[in-house]
N, C-alpha and C positions, 0 to 999 in steps of 0.2 A: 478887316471887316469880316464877320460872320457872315458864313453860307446862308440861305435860306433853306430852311427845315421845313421837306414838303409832306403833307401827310393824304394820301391818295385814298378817296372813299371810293370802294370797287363794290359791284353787283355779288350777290351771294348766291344770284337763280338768276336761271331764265326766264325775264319778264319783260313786259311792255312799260315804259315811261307811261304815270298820267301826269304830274306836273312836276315843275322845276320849282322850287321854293325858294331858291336863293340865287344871286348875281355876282359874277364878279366885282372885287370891294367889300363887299360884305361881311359885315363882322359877325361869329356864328358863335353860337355857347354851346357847353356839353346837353346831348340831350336835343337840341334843334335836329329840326328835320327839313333837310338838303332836297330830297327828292320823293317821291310818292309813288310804287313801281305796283303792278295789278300782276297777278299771277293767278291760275286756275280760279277766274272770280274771284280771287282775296287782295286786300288793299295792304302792301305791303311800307311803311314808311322807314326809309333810311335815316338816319340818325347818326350825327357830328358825337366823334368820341373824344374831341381834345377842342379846347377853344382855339379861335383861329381866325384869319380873315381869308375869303374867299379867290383865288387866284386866277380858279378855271372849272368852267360848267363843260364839260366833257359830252352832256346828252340834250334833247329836246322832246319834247311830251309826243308819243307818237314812234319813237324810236323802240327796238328792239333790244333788250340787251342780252349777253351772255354773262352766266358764270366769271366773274373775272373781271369783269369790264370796269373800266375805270371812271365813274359818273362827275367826280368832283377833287378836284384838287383844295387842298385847305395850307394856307404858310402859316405854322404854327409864330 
């Protein structure tokens, strides 16, 4: 049986969650947007680079993230 092939969508800045757009289950397409992050007043949208279904929502609207941080798991 093949591994699962996990693909981790991580934070690029330091910003605040405003929402969560997707649930685990979730089946995602290239280009969907996973998360909605606000940074110095700007509305930043994270966006699925490989189609996928949804494994693990890593944040919640209100949360702070760093650099790095790891918002969403997708299993290609």
């Amino acid at each position: 049986m093949a591994r699962e092939q996990v693909v981790e969508i991580v934070a690029e800045m330091v910003a605040n969650v405003m929402t969560v757009a997707v649930a685990p289950g979730e089946r995602v397409e290239v280009g969907d947007t996973v998360v909605l992050l606000e940074s110095m007043k700007m509305e930043i949208p994270v966006l699925v680079e490989t189609p996928g279904t949804v494994r693990a929502v890593k944040v919640a609207p209100g949360d702070v993230v760093q650099e790095g941080d790891v918002l969403v798991e997708v299993v290609l």
